[in-house]
CHARMM internal coordinates of N, CA and C (Angstrom, degrees):
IC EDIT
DIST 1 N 1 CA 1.4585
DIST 1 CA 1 C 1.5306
ANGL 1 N 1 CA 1 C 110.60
DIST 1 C 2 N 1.3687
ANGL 1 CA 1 C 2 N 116.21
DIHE 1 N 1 CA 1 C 2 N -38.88
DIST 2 N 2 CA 1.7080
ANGL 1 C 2 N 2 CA 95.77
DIHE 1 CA 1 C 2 N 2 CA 179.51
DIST 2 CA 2 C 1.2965
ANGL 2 N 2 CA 2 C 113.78
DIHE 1 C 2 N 2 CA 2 C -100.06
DIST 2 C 3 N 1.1170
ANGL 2 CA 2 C 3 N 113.12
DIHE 2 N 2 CA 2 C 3 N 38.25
DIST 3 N 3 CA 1.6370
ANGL 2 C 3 N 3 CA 132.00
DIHE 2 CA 2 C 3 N 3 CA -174.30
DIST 3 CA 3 C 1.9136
ANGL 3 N 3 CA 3 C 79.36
DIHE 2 C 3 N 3 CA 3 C -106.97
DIST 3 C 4 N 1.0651
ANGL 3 CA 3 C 4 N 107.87
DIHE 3 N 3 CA 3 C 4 N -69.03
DIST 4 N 4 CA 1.5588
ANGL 3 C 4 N 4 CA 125.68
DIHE 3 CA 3 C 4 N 4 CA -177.25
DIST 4 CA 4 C 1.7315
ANGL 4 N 4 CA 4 C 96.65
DIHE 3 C 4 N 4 CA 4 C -37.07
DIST 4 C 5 N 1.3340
ANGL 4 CA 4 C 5 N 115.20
DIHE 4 N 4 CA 4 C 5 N -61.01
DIST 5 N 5 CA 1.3422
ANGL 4 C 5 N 5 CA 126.29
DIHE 4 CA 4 C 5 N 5 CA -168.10
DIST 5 CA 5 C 1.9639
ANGL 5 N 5 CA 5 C 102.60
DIHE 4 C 5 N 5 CA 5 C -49.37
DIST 5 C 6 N 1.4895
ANGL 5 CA 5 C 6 N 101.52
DIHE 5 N 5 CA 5 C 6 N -73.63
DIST 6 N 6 CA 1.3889
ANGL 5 C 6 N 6 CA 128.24
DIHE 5 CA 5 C 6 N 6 CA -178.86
DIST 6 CA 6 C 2.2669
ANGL 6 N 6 CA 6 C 96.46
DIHE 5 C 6 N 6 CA 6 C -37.41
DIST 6 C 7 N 1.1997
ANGL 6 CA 6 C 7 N 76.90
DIHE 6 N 6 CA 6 C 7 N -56.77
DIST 7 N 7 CA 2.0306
ANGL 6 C 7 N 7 CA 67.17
DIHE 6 CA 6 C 7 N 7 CA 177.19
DIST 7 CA 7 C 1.2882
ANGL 7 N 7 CA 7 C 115.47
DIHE 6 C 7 N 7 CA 7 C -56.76
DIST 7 C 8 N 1.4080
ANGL 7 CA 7 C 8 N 113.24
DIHE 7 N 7 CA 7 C 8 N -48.43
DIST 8 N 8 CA 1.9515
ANGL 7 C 8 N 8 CA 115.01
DIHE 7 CA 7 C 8 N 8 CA 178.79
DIST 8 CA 8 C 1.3581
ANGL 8 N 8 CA 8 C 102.66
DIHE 7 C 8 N 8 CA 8 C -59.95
DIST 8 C 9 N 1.6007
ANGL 8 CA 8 C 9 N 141.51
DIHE 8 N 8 CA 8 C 9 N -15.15
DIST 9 N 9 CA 1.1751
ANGL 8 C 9 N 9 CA 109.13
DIHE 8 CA 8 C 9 N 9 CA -159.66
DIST 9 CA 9 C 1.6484
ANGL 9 N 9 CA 9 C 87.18
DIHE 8 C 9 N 9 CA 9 C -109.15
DIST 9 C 10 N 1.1092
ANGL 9 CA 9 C 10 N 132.88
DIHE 9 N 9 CA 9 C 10 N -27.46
DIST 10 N 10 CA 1.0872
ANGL 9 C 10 N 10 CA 142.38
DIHE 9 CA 9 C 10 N 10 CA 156.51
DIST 10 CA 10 C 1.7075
ANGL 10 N 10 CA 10 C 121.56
DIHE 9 C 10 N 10 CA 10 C -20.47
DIST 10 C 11 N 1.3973
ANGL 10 CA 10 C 11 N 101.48
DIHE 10 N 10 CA 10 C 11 N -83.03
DIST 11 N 11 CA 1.4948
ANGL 10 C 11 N 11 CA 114.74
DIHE 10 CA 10 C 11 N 11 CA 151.54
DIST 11 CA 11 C 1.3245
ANGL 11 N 11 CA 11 C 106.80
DIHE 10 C 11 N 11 CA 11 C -25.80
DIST 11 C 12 N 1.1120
ANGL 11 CA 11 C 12 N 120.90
DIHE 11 N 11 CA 11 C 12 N -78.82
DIST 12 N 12 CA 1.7402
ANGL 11 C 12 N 12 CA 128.55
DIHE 11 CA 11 C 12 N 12 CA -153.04
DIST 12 CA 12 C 1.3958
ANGL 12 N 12 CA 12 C 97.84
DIHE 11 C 12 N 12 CA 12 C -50.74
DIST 12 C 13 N 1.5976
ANGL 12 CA 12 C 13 N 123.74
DIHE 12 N 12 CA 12 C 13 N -53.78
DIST 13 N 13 CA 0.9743
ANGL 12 C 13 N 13 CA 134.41
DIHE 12 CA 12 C 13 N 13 CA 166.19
DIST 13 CA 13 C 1.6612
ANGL 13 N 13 CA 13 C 129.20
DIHE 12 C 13 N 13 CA 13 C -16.15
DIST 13 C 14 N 1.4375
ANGL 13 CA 13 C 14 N 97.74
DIHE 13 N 13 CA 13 C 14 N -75.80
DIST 14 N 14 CA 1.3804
ANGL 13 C 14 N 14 CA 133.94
DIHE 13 CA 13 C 14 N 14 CA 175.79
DIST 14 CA 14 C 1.9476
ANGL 14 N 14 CA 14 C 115.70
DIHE 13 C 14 N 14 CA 14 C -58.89
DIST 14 C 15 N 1.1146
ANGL 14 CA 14 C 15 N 107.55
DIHE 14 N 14 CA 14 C 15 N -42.57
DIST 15 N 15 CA 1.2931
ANGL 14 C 15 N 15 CA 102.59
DIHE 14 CA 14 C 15 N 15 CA 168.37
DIST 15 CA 15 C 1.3698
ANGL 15 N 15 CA 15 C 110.69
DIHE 14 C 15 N 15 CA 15 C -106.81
DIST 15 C 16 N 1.1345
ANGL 15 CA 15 C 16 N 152.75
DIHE 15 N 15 CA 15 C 16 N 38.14
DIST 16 N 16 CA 1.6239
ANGL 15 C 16 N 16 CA 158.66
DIHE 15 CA 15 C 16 N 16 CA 74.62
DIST 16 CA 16 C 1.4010
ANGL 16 N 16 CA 16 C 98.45
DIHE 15 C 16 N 16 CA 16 C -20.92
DIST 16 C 17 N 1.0659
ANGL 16 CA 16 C 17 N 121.67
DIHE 16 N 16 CA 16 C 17 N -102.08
DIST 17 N 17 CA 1.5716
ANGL 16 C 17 N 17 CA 117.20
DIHE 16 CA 16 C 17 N 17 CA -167.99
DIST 17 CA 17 C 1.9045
ANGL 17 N 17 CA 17 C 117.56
DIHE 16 C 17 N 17 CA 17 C -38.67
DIST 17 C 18 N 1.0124
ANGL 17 CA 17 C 18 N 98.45
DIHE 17 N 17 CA 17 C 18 N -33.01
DIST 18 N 18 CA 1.7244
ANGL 17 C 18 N 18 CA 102.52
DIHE 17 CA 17 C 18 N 18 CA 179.89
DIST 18 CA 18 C 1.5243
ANGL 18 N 18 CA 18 C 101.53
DIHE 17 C 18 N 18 CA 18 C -74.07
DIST 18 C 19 N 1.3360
ANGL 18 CA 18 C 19 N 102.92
DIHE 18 N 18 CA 18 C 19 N -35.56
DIST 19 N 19 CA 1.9714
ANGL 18 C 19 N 19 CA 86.73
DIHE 18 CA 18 C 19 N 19 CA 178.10
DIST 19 CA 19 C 0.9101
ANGL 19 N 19 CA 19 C 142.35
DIHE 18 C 19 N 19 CA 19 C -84.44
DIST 19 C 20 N 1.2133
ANGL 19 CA 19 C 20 N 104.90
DIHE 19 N 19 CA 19 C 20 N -12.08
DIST 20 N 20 CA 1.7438
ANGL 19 C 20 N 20 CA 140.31
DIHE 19 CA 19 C 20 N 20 CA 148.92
DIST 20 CA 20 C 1.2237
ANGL 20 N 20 CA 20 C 108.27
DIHE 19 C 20 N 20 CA 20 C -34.72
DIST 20 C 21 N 1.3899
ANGL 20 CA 20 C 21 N 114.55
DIHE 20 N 20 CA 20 C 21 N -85.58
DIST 21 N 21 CA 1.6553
ANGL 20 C 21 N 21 CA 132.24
DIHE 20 CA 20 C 21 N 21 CA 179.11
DIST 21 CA 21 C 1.2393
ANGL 21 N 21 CA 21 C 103.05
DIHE 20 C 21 N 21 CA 21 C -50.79
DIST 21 C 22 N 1.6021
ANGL 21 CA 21 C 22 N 139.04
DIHE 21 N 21 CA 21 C 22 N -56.48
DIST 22 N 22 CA 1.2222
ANGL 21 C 22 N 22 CA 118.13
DIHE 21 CA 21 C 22 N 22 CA -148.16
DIST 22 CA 22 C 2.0926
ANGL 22 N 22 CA 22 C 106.62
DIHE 21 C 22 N 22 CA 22 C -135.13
DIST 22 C 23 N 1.1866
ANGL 22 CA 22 C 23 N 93.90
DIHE 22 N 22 CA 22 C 23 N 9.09
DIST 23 N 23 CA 1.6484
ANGL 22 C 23 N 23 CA 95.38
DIHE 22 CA 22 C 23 N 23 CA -177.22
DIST 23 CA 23 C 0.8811
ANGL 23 N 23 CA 23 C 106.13
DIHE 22 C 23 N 23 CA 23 C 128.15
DIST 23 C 24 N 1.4798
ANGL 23 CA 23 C 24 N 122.59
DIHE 23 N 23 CA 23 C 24 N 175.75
DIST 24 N 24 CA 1.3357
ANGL 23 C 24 N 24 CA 121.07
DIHE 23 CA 23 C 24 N 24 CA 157.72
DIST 24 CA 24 C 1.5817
ANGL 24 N 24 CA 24 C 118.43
DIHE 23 C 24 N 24 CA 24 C -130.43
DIST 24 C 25 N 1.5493
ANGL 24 CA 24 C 25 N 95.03
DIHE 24 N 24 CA 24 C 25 N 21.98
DIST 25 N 25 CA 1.8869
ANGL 24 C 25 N 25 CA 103.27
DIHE 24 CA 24 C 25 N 25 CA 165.46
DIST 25 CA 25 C 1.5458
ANGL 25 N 25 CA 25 C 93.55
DIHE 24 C 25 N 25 CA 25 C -118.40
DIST 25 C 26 N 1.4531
ANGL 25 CA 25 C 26 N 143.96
DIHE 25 N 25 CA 25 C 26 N 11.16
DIST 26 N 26 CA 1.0905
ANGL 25 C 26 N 26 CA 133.08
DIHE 25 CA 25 C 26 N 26 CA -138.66
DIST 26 CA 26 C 2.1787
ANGL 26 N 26 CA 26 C 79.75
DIHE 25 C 26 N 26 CA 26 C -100.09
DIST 26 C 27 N 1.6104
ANGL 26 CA 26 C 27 N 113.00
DIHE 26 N 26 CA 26 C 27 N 154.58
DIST 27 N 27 CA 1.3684
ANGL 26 C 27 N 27 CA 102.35
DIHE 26 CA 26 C 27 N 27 CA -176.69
DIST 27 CA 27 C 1.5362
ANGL 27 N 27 CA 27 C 119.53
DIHE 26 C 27 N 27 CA 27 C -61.31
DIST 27 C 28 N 1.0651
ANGL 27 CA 27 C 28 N 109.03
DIHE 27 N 27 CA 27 C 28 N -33.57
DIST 28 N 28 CA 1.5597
ANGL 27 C 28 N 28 CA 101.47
DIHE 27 CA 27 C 28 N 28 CA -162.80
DIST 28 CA 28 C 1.5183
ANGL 28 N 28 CA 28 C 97.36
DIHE 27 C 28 N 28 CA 28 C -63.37
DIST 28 C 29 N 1.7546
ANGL 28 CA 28 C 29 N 124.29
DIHE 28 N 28 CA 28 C 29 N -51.14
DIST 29 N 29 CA 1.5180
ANGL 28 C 29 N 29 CA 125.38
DIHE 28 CA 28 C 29 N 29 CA -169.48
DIST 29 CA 29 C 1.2775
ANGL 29 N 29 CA 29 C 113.14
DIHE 28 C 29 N 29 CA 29 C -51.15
DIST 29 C 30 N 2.1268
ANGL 29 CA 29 C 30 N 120.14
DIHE 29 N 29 CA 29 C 30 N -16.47
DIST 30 N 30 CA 1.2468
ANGL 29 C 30 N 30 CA 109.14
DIHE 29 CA 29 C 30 N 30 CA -175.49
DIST 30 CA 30 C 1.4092
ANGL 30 N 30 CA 30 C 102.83
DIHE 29 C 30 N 30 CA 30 C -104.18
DIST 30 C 31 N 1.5271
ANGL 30 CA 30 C 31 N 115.78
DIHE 30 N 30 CA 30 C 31 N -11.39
DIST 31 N 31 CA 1.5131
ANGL 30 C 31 N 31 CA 127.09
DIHE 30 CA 30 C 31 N 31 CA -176.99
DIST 31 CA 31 C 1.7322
ANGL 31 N 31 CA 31 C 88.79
DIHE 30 C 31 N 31 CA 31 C -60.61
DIST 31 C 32 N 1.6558
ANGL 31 CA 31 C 32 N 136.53
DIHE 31 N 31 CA 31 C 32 N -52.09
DIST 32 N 32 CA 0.8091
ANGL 31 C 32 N 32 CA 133.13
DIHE 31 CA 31 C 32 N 32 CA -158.12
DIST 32 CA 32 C 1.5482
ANGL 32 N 32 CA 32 C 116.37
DIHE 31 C 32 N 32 CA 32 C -83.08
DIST 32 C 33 N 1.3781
ANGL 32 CA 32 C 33 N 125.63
DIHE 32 N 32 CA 32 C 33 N -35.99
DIST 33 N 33 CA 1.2379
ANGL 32 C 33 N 33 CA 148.77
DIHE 32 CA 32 C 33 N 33 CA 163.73
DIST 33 CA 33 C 1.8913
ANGL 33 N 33 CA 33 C 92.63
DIHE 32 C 33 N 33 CA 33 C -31.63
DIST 33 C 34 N 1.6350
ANGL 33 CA 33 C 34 N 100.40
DIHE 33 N 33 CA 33 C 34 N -76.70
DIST 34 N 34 CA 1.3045
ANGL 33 C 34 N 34 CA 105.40
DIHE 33 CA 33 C 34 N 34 CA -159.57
DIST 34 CA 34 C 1.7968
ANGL 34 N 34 CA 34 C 111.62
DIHE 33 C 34 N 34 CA 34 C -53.61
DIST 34 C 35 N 1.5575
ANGL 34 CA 34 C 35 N 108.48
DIHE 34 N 34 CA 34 C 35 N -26.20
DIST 35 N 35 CA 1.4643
ANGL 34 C 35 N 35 CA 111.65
DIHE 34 CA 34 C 35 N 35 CA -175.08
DIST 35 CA 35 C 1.9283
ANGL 35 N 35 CA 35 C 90.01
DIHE 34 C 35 N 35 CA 35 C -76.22
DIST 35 C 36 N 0.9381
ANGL 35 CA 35 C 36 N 131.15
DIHE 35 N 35 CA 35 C 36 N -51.45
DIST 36 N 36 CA 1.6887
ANGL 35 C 36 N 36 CA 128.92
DIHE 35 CA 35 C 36 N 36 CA 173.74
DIST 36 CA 36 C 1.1289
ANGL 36 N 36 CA 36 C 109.44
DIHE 35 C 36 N 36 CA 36 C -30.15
DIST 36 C 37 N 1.2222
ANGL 36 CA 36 C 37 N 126.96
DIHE 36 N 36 CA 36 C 37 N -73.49
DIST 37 N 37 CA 1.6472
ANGL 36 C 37 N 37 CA 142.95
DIHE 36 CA 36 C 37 N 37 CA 174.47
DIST 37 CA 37 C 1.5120
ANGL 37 N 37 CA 37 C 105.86
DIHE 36 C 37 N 37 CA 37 C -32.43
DIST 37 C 38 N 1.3730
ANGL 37 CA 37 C 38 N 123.45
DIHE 37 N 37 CA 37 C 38 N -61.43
DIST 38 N 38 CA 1.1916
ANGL 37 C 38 N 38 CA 141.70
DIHE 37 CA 37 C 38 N 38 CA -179.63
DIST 38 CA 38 C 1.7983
ANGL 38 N 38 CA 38 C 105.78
DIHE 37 C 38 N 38 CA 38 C -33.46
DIST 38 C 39 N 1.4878
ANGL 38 CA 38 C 39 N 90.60
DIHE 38 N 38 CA 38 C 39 N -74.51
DIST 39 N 39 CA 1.6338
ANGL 38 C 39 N 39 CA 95.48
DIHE 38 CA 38 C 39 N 39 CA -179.48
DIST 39 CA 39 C 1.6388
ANGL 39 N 39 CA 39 C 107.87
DIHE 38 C 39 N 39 CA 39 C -62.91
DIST 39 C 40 N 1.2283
ANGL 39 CA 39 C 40 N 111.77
DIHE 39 N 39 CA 39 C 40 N -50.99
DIST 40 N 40 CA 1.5323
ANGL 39 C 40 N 40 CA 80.79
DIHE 39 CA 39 C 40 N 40 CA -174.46
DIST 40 CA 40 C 1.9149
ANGL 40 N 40 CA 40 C 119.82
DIHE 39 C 40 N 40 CA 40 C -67.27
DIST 40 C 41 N 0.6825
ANGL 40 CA 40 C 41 N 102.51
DIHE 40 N 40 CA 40 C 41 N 7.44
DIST 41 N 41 CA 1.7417
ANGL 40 C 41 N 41 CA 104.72
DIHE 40 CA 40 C 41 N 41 CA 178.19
DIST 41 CA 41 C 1.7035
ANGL 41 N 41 CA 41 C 84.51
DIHE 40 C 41 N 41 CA 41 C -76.05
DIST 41 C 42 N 1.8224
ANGL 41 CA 41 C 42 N 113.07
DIHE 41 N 41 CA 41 C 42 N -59.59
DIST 42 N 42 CA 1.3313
ANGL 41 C 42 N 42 CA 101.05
DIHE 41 CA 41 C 42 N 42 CA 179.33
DIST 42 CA 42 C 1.1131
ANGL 42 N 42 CA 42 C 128.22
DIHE 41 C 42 N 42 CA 42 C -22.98
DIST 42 C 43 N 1.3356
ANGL 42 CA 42 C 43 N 101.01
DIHE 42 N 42 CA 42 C 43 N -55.59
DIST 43 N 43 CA 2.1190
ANGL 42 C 43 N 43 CA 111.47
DIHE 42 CA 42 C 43 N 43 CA -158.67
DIST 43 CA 43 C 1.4117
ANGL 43 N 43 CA 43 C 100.10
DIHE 42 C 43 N 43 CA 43 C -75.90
DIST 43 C 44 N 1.1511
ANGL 43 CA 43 C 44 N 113.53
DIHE 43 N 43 CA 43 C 44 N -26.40
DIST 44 N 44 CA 1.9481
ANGL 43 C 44 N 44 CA 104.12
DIHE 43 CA 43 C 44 N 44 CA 176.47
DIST 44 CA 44 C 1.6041
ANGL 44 N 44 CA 44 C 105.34
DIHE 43 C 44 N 44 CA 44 C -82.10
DIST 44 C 45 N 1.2592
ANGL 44 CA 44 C 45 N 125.84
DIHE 44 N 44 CA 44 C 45 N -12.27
DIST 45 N 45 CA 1.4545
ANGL 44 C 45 N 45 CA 117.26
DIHE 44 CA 44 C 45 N 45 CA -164.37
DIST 45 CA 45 C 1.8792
ANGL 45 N 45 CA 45 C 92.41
DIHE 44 C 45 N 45 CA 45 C -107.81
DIST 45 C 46 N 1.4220
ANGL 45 CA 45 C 46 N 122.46
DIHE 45 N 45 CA 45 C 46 N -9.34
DIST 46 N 46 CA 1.5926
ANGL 45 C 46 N 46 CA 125.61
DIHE 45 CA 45 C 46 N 46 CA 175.76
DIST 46 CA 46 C 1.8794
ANGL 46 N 46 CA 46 C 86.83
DIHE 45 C 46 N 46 CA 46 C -96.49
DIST 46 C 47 N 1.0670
ANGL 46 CA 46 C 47 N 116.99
DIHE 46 N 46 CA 46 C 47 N -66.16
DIST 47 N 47 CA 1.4121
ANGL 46 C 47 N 47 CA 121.69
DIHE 46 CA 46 C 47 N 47 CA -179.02
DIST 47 CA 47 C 1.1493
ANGL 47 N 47 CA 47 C 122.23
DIHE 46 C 47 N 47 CA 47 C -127.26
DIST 47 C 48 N 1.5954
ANGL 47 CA 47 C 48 N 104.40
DIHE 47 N 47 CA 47 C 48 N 107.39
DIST 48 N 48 CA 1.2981
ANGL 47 C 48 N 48 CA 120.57
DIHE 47 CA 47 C 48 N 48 CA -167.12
DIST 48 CA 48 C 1.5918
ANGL 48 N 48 CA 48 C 104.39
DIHE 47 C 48 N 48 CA 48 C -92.08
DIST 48 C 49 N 0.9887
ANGL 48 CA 48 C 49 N 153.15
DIHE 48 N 48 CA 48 C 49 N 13.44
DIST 49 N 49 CA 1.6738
ANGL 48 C 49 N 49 CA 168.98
DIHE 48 CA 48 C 49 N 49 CA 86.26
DIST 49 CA 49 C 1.7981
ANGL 49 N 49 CA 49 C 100.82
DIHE 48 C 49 N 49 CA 49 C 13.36
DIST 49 C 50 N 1.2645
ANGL 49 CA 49 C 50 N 98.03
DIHE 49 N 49 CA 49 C 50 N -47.78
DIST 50 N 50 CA 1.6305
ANGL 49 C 50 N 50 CA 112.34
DIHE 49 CA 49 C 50 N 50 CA -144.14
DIST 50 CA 50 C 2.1557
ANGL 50 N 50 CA 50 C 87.56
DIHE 49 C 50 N 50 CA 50 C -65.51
DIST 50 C 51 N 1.5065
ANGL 50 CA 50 C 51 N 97.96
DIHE 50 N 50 CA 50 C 51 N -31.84
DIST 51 N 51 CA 1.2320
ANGL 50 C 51 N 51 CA 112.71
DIHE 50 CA 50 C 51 N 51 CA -170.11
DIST 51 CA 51 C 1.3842
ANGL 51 N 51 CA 51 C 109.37
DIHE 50 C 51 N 51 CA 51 C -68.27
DIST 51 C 52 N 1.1823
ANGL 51 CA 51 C 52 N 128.09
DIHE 51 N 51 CA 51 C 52 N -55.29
DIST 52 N 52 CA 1.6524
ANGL 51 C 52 N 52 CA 121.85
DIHE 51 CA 51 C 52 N 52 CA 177.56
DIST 52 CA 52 C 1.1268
ANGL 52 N 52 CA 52 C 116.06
DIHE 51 C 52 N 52 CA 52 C -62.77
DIST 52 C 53 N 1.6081
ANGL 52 CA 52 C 53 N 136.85
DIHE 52 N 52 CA 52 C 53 N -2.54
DIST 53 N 53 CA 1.3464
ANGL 52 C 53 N 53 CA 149.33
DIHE 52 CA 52 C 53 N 53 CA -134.46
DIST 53 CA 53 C 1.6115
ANGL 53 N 53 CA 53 C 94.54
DIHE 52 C 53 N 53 CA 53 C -111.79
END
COOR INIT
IC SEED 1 N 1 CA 1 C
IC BUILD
């Protein structure tokens, strides 16, 4: 799970800084968005807690 965590914050990270530089409709910032989304669907479907939280 904080392997799970450490990737979402990563992401979040990473496309913050990418939208900065290059937009924030630009593809890669949504290429990264959509991989963000991804994991956190994870962390509610490993811990669904995480969701009312």
């Amino acid at each position: 799970m904080e392997n799970l965590w450490c990737k979402i914050e990563y992401l979040r990270h990473e496309m913050h800084v990418m939208a900065l530089k290059k937009g924030i409709s630009h593809p890669d910032v949504l290429f990264v968005s959509q991989r963000l989304d991804e994991a956190i669907n994870e962390l509610y479907r490993v811990d669904p807690i995480q969701k009312a939280g």
